[in-house]
C-alpha positions as CSV (number, residue, x, y, z in Angstrom):
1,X,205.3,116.7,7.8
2,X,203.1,117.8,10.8
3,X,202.8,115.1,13.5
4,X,198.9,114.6,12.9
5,X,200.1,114.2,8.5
6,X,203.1,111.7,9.8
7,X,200.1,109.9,12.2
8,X,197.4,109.5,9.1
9,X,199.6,108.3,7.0
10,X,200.6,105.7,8.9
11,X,197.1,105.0,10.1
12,X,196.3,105.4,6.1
13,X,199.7,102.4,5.6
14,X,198.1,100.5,7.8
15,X,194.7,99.7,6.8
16,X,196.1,99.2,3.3
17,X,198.1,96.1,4.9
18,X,195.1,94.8,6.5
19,X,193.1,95.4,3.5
20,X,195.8,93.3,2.0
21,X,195.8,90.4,4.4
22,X,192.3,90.4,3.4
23,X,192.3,90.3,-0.3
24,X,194.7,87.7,-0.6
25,X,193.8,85.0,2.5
26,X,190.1,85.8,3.4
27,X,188.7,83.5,0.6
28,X,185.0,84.1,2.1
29,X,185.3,86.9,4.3
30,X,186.6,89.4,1.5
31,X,183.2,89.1,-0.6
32,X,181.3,90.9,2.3
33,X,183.6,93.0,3.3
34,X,183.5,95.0,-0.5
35,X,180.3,95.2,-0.2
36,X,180.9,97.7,3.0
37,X,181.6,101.4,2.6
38,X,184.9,102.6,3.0
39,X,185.6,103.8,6.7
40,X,183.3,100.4,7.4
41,X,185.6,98.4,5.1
42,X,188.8,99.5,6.6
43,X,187.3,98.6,10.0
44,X,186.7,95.1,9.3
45,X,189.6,94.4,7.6
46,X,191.6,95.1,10.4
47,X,189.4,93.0,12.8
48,X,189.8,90.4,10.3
49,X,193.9,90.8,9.8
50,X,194.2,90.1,13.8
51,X,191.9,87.3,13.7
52,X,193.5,86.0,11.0
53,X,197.2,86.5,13.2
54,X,195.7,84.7,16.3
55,X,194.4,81.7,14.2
56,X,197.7,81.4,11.7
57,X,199.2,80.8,15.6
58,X,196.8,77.9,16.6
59,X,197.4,76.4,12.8
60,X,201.2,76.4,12.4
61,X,203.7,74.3,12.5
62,X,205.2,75.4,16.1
63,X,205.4,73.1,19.1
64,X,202.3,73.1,21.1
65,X,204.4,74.9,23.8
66,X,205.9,78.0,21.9
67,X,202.1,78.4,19.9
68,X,200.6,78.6,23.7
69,X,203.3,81.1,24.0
70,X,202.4,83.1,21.4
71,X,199.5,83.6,22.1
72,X,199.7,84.3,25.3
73,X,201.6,87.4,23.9
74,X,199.2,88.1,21.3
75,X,196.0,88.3,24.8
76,X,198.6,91.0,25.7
77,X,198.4,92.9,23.4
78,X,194.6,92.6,22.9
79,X,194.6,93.6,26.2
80,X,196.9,96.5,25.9
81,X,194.9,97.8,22.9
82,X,191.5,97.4,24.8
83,X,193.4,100.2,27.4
84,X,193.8,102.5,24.8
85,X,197.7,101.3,23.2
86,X,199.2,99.5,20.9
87,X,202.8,99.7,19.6
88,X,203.4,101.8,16.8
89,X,205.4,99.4,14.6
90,X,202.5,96.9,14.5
91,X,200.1,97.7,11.5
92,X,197.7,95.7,12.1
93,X,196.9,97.1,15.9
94,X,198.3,100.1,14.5
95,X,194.6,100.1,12.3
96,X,192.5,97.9,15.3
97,X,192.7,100.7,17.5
98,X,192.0,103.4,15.1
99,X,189.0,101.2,14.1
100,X,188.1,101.0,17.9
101,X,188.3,104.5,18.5
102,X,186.1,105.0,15.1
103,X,183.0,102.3,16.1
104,X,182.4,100.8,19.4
105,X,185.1,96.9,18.5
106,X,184.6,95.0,21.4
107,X,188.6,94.3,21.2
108,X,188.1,92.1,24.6
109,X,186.6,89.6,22.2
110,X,189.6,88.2,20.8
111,X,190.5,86.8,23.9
112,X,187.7,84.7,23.6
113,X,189.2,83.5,20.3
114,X,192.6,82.8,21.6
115,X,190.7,81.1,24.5
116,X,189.5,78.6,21.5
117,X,192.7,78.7,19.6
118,X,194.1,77.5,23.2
119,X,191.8,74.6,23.2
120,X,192.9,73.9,19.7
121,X,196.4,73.7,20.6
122,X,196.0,71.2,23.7
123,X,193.4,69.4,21.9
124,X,190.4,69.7,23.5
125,X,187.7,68.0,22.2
126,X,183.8,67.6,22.9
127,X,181.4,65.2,25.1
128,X,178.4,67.0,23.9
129,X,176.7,69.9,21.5
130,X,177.1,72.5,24.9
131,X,180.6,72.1,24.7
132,X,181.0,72.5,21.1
133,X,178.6,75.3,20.8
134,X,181.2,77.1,23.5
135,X,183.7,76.7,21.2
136,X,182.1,78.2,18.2
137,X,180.8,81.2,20.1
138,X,184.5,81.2,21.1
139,X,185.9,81.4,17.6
140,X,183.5,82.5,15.7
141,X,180.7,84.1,17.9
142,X,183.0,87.0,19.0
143,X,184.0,87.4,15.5
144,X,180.2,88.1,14.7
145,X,179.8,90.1,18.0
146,X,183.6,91.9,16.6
147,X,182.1,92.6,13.4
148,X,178.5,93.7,14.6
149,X,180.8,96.5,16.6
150,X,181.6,98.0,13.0
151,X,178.2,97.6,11.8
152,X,176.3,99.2,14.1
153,X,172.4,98.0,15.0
154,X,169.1,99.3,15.5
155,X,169.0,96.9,18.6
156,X,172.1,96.3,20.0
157,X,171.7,93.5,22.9
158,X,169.3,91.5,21.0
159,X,172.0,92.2,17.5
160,X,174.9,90.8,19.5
161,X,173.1,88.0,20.5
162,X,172.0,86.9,17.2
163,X,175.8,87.7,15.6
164,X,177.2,85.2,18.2
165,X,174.4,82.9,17.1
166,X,175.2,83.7,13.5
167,X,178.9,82.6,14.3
168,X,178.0,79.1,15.5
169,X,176.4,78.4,12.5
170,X,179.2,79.9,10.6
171,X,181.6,77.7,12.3
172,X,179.3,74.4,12.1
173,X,179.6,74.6,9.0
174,X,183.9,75.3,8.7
175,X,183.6,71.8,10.8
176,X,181.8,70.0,8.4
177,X,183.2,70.9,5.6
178,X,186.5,70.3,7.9
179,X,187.0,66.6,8.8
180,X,188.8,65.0,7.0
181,X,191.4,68.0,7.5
182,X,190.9,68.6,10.7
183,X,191.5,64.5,11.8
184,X,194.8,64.9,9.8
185,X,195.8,67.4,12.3
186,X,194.7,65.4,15.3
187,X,191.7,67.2,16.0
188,X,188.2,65.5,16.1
189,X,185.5,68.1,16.8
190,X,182.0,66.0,16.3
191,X,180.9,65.8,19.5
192,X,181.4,62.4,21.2
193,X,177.5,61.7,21.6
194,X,176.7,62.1,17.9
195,X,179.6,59.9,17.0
196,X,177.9,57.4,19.9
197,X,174.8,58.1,18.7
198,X,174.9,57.3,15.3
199,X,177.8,54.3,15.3
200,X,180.5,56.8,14.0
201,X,184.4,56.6,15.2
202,X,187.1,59.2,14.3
203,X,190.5,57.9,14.8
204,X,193.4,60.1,14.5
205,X,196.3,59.3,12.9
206,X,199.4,57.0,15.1
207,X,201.7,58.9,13.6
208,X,203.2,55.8,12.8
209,X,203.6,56.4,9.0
210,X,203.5,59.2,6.3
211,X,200.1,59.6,4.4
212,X,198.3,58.2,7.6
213,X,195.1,60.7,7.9
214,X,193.1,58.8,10.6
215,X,190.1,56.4,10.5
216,X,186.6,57.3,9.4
217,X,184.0,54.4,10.3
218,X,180.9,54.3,10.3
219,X,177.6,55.7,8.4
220,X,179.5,59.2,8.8
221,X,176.8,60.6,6.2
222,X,174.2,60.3,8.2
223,X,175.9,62.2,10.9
224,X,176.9,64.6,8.8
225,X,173.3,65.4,7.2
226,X,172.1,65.4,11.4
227,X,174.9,68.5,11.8
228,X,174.4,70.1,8.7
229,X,170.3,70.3,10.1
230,X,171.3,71.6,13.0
231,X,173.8,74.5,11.3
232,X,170.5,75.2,9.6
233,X,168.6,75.8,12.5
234,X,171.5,78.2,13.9
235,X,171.3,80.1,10.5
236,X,167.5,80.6,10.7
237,X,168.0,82.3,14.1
238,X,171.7,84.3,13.4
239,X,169.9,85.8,10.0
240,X,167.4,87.6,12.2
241,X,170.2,90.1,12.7
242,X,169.9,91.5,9.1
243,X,166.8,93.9,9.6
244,X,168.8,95.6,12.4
245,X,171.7,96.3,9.9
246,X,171.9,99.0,7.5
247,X,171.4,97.9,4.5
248,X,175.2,97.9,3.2
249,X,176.4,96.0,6.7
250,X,173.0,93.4,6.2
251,X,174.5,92.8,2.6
252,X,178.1,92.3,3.7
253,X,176.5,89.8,5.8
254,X,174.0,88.4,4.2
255,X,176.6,87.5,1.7
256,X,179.2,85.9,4.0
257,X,176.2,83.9,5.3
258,X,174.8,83.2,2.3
259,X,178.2,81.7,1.0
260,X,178.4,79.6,3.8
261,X,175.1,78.5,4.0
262,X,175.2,77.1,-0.3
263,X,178.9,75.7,1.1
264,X,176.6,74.0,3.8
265,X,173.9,72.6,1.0
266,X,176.5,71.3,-0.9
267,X,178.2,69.3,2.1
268,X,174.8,67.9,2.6
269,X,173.7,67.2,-0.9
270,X,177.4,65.4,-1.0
271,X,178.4,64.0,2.4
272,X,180.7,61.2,0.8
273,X,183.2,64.1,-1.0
274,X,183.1,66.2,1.9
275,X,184.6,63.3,3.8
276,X,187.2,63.0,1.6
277,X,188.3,66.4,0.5
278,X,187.4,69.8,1.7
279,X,184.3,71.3,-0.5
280,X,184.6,74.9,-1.8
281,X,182.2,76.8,-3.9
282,X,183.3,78.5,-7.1
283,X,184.6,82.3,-7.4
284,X,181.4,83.2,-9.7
285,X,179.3,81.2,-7.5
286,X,180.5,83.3,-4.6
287,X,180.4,86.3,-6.3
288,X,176.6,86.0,-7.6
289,X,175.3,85.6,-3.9
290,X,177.5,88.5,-2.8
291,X,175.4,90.6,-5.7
292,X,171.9,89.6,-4.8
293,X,173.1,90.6,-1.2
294,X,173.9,94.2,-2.0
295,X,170.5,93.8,-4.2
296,X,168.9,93.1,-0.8
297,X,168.2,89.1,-2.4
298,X,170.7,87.8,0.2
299,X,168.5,88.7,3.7
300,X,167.8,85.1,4.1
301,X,164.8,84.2,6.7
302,X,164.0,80.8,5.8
303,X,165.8,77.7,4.3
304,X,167.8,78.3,0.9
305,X,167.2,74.6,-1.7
306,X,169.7,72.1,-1.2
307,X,172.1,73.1,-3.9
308,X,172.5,70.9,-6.8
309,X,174.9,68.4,-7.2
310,X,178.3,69.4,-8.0
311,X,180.5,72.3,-6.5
């Protein structure tokens, strides 16, 4: 086997492992993605599978110190890829830099994810929207901006604006439909005026017994009804990206939008089971807005109905 046969194959080995990262954990992502052609497809499984690395780090069960550890090694080798490199017994950089050498990836846009994933970690949480909103274009805005990279736009400073924009929304919405999870963990990301605003406390849990999951007071649906308005308002102005798409990359978003965005209605239709337990929508429910995205149904410009009860 030639060198440039041995190099395509393993190129060839490695998007099939992102691909398969992507099938079995994305359970949102992976609608839009099919929906892509091929080289496309490959691309942004491969964005996904490091994104998916960097945030399995910030998640898991290590010590605070070894996961700001990791990924201090995982910004090195963003960075190393973003020079050109990346080690050949690592599939998934293995494929991120063939991607980036394929489409203009912003790879320096991961380190704005582990920058969030770092705030994660040390438990940063939020006086105000400004700081929250800097966290979502952290961990989700540079996934949009990462993604727009394999796209492509007709319009490309005004595109990666509204993909970042696109991300908040995105990730307004993983909060909401997060809380109850997400207090569990220690981690309260409501913004402290909101809470103030509307009588609301989160109280982690002491830690003092098994089964503790924190304290929700207050008239939280109320608060969460105000969020879920202003995810809405984020979506109106990230789904002005679509007409700069082609038409397979506007479906592939449109329906990783438009999942979130019915995942949203529900949560707001039903604020009192999102508190309690983290809302999902169905697999044919999913799959029905990713076909009326490809059908060119899913460019959303205005607001979607508030979905019916149930989920």
């Amino acid at each position: 086997m030639t060198t440039t046969a041995h190099e395509a194959t393993r190129v060839r080995a490695a998007y099939q492992y992102c691909e398969l990262i992507t099938r079995q954990q994305a359970k949102n992502f992976a609608y839009g993605i099919a929906l892509l052609p091929p080289d496309k497809r490959h691309a942004l499984s491969a964005v996904y599978a490091l994104a998916r690395r960097i945030d399995d780090i910030g998640d898991g069960t290590l010590p605070a110190p070894e996961k700001i550890a990791a990924l201090g090694v995982a910004r090195a080798a963003v960075t190393a890829l973003a020079g050109g490199t990346a080690p050949d017994d690592d599939l998934v950089l293995v494929a991120l830099q063939d991607a980036a050498n394929r489409f203009p990836v912003p790879v320096e846009a991961f380190c704005e994810l582990i920058d969030g994933c770092e705030a994660d970690v040390r438990g940063v949480s939020y006086a105000n929207f400004a700081g929250l909103e800097h966290y979502c274009r952290c961990v989700a805005g540079s996934i949009g901006r990462l993604s727009l990279g394999v796209f492509g736009s007709t319009n490309p400073a005004t595109a990666s604006s509204l993909a970042d924009d696109l991300g908040v929304a995105l990730q307004l919405t993983n909060i909401l439909r997060d809380i109850r999870e997400d207090l569990g963990n220690g981690r309260v990301y409501l913004p402290a005026e909101d809470l103030a605003r509307f009588g609301c406390t989160l109280t982690p849990p002491s830690g003092d017994g098994a089964g503790d999951r924190g304290v929700i007071e207050g008239p939280m649906t109320e608060l969460v009804r105000f969020e879920a308005e202003r995810a809405r308002e984020w979506y109106a102005n990230g789904l002005r990206l679509l007409p700069m798409l082609d038409r397979r990359s506007a479906a592939c978003t449109g329906a990783m939008a438009g999942i979130y965005r019915r995942l949203l209605e529900h949560i707001s239709a039903r604020p009192q089971v999102a508190l309690e337990k983290r809302m999902s929508l169905p697999a044919g429910e999913k799959a029905m807005i990713a076909v009326r995205a490809l059908a060119g149904l899913g460019r959303l410009s205005g607001r979607t109905r508030p979905a019916e009860d149930g989920s």
